[in-house]
C-alpha positions in Angstrom: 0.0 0.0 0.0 2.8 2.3 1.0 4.8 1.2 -2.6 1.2 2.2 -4.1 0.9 5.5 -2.2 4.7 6.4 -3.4 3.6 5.7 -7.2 0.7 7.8 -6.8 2.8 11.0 -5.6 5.7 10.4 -8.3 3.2 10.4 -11.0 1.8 13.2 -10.0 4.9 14.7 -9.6 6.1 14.0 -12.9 2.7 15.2 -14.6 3.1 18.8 -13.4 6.9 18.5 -14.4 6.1 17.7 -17.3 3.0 20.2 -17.8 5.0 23.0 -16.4 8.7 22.5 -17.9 7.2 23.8 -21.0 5.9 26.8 -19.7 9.4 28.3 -18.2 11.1 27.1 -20.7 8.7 29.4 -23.0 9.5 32.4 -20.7 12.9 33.1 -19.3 13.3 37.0 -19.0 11.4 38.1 -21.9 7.8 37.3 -24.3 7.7 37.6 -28.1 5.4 40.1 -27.5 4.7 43.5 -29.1 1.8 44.9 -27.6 -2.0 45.8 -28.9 -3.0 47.6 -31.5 -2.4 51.1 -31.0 -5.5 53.3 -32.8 -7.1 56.1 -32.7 -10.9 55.4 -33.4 -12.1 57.6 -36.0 -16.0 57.1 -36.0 -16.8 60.8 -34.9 -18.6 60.7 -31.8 -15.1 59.0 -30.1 -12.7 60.9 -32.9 -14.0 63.8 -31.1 -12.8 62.7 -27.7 -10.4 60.8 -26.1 -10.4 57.1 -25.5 -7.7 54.5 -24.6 -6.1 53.8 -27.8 -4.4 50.5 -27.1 -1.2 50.5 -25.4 0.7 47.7 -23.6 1.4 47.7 -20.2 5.2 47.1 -19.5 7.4 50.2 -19.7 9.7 50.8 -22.0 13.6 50.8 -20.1 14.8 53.9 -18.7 15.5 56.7 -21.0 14.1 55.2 -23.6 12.5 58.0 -26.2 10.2 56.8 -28.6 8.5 58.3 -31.9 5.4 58.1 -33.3 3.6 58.1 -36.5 0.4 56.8 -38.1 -1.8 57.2 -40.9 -5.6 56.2 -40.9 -8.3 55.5 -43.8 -11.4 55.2 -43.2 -14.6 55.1 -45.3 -18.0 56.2 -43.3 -21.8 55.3 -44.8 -24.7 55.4 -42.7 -28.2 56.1 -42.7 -31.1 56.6 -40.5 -33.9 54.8 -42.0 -34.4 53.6 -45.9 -38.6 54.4 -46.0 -41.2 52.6 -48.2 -44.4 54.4 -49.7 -47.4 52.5 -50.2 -46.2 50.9 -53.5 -43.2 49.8 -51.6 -40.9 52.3 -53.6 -38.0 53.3 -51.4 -37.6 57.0 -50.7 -33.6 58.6 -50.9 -31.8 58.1 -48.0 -31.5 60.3 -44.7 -27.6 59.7 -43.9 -26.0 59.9 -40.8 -22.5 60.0 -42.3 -21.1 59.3 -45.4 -17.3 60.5 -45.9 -14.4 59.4 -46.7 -11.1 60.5 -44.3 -7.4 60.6 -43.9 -5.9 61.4 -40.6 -2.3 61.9 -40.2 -1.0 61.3 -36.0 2.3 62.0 -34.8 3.5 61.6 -31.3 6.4 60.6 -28.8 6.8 58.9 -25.4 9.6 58.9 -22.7 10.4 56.0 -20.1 11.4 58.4 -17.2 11.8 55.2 -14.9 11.6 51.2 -14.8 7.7 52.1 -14.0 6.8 55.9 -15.3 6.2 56.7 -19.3 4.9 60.0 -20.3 3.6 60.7 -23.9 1.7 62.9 -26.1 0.1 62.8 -29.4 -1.2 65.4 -32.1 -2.9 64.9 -35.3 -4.3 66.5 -38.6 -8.0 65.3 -39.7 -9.4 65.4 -43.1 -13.5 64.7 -44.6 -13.9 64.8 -48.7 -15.9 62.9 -51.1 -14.0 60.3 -51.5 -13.0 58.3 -54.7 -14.3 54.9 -54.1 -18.1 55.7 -53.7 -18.6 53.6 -57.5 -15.8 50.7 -56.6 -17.9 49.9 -53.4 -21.9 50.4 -55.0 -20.4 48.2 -57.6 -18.5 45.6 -55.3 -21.9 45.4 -53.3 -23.7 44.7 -56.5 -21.3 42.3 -57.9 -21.6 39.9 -55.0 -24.9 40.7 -54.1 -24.6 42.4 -51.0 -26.7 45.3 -49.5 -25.7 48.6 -50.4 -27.4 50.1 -47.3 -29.0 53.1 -49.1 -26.0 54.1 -51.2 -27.5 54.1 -54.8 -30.4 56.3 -53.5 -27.7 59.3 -52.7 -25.6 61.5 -54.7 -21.6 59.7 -54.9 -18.9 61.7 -54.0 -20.4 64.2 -51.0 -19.6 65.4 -47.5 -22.2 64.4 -44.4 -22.3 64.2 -41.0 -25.4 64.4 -39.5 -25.5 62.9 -35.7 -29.1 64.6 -34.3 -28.2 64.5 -30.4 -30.0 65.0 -27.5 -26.9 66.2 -26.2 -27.9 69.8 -27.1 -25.8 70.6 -30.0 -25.9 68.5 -33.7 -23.0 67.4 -35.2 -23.1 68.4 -38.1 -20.4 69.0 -41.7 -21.5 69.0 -45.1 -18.2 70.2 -46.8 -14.9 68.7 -47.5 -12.3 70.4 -44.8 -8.9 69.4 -43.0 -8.0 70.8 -39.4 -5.8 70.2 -36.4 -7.4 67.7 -33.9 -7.0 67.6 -30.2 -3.8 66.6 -28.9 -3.7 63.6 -25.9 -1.3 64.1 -23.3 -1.0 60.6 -21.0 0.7 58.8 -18.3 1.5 55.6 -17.2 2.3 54.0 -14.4 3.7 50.2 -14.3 2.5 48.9 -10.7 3.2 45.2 -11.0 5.2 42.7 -13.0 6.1 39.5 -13.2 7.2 36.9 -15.8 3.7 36.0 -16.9 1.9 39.8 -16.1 2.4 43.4 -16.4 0.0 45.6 -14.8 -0.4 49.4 -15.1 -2.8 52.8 -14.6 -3.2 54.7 -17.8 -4.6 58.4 -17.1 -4.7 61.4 -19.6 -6.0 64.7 -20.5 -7.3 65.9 -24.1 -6.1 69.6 -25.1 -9.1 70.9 -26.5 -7.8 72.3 -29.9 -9.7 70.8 -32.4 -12.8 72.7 -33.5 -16.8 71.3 -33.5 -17.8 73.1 -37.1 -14.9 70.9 -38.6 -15.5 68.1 -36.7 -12.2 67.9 -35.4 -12.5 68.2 -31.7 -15.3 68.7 -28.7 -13.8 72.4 -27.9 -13.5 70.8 -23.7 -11.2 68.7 -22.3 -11.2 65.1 -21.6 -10.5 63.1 -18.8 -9.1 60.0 -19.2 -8.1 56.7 -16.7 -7.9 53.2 -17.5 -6.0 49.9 -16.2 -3.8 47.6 -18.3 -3.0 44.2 -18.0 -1.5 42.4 -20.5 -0.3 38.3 -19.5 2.0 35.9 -21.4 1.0 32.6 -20.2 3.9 31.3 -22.9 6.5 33.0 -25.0 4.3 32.9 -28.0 1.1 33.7 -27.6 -0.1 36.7 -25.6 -3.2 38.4 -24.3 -4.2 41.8 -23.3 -7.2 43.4 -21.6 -7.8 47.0 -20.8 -11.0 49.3 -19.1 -11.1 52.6 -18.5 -13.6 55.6 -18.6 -13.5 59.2 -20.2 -15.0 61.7 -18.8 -15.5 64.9 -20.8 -15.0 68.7 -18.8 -18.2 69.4 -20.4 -20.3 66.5 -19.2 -19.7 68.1 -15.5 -19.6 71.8 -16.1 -23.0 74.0 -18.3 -22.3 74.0 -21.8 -24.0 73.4 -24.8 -23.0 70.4 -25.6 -22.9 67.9 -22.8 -22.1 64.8 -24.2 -21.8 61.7 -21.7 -18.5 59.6 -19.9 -17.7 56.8 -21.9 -16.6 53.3 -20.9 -13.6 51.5 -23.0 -12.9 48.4 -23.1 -10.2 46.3 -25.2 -9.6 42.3 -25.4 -6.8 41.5 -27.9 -5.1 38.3 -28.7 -1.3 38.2 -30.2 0.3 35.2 -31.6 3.9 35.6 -32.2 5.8 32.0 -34.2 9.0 34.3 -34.4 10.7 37.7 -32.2 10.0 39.6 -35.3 6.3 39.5 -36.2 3.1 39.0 -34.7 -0.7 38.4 -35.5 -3.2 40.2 -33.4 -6.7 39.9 -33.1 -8.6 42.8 -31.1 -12.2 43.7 -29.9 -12.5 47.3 -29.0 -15.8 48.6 -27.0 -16.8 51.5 -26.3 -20.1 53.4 -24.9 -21.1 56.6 -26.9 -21.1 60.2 -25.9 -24.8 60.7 -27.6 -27.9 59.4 -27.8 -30.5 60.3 -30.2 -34.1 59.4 -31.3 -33.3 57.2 -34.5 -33.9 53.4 -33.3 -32.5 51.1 -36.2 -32.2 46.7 -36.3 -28.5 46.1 -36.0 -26.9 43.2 -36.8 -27.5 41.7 -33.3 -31.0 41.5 -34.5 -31.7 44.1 -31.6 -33.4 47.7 -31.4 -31.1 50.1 -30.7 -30.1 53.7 -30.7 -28.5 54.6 -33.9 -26.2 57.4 -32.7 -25.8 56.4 -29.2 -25.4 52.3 -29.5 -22.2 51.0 -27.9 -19.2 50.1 -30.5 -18.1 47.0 -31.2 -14.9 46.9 -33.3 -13.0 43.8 -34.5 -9.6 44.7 -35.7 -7.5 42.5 -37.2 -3.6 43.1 -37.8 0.1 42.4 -37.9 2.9 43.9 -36.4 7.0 43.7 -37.4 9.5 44.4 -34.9 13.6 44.9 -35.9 15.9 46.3 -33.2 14.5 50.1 -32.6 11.7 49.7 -35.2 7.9 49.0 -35.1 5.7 48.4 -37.8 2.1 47.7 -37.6 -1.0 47.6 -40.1 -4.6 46.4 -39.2 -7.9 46.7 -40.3 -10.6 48.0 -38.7 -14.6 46.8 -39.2 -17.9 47.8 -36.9 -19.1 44.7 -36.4 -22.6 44.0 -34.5 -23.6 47.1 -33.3 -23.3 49.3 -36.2 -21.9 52.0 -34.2 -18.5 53.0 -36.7 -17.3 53.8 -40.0 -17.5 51.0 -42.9 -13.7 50.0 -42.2 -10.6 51.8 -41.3 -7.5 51.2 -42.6 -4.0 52.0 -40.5 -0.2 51.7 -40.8 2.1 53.0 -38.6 6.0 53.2 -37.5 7.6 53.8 -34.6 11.6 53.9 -33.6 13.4 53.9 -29.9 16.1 56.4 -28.8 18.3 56.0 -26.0 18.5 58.8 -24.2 21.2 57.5 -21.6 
């Protein structure tokens, strides 16, 4: 009995040997891993304001300086309701948006410590026409998909037209460019491990974008959020993130008091080598407006069409050599049709030791 006894504990012991051995040997000082995607979201309600873009947790090593820059696509078509008369003819299109955009970002961050990073970023926003209004009518056509209202409406045009109950419209119906808001931020790394690294994320929105361009919420934001990103092995890591927004003007009498937002952020990265990655991410986030429009969205659900919660699959890959970063995803609203058609984004970034 005693012999059997001693059999039972050395297999056992030998099971989580051999279950575990793997996992150290996976992870010695160091993951493969390159963080989330980093984005700004440019669906207006949130380009307007800040959010949590996507950052990892660890911080970079001491005196490290780092450079940012990005460049967005995005292609925007929504309406509010495709109507029927009583011969079941449809009536043109009331849209919410329909635009196409480039956004051009720039920005830096400094490791001041083993646990403190500071950054900042600034950007330049653009609406026109757009040039693929035909290739996507067309595209829908060809493989029979719904074109949502887009053959009913002239190609080629300018509109936003969010109707808030926030007490101001957001509202453009011209092509224009302007200088955004710039994001200052903070982080602070609070605990780390091999397998975790844990960190507050707060920041502040300079208020110098402008509402008639639709280029900022002329108030500041508030911004705090936790990070936690976990490498259970060397190749394959996951990260999760929550924070809220709260805009000066949701507090303080203005004219328009749009609401705190939640963010949230669940991203998968699998890494076979150092030097590349594949990331899956789900972005969600809460709206600053509501409105009166309720719409079917592809939840089969009633909702809000201005004020529903986001839902964002984005789906990229990222290269990393020595000081350099390169990542490209794509960006698609998903079930709550709450963002622009897609968003395209590549973007670079290069480490400087300071000291």
């Amino acid at each position: 009995m005693k012999l059997f006894n001693n059999f039972k504990i050395y297999t056992i012991l030998i099971l989580i040997f051999a279950v575990s051995t793997p996992l150290f040997s996976f992870n010695e000082k160091f993951s493969y891993s390159k963080g989330p995607l980093y984005g700004k979201n440019i669906y207006v309600p949130f380009l307007i304001h800040q959010h949590l873009p996507g950052t990892e947790a660890v911080v970079k090593k001491p005196g490290t300086l780092t450079l940012y820059n990005t460049m967005y696509y995005s292609q925007a078509f929504s309406v509010y309701a495709l109507k029927k008369d009583e011969y079941g003819k449809i009536y043109p299109a009331e849209r919410v948006v329909d635009f196409e955009s480039f956004v051009f970002e720039s920005g830096l961050s400094y490791a001041i410590n083993k646990n403190w990073e500071i950054g900042g970023m600034w950007r330049i926003i653009s609406y026109y026409g757009g040039f693929l209004d035909a290739f996507t009518e067309n595209f829908h056509n060809l493989f029979g998909f719904p074109n949502a209202g887009r053959e009913l409406v002239p190609q080629y045009e300018v509109v936003i037209d969010f109707r808030t109950n926030n007490g101001m419209d957001i509202t453009l119906n011209h092509a224009t460019v302007g200088f955004g808001d710039i994001d200052l931020w903070g982080k602070y790394n609070f605990f780390r491990n091999r397998y975790v690294d844990s960190a507050f994320q707060f920041g502040v929105k300079i208020p110098t974008g402008n509402l008639q361009q639709v280029t900022g919420s002329e108030a500041p934001d508030f911004t705090a959020g936790l990070l936690l990103d976990v490498y259970p092995i060397k190749y394959l890591s996951l990260f999760f993130q929550a924070g809220i927004v709260v805009p000066l003007n949701s507090i303080v009498p203005a004219q328009y008091k749009p609401y705190p937002m939640f963010n949230g952020l669940f991203a998968i990265e699998i890494s076979p080598v150092r030097f590349f990655s594949i990331v899956a991410q789900m972005n969600f986030r809460t709206s600053p407006v509501t409105g009166d429009n309720l719409i079917m969205n592809n939840l089969g659900l009633i909702a809000d069409k201005v004020g529903s919660v986001q839902t964002n699959l984005l789906v990229g890959v990222v290269f990393q050599y020595k000081q350099w970063r390169f990542q490209i995803y794509f960006e698609e609203d998903t079930f709550t049709n709450s963002g622009v058609d897609y968003t395209a984004c590549a973007s670079v970034s290069t480490k400087i030791k300071t000291f």
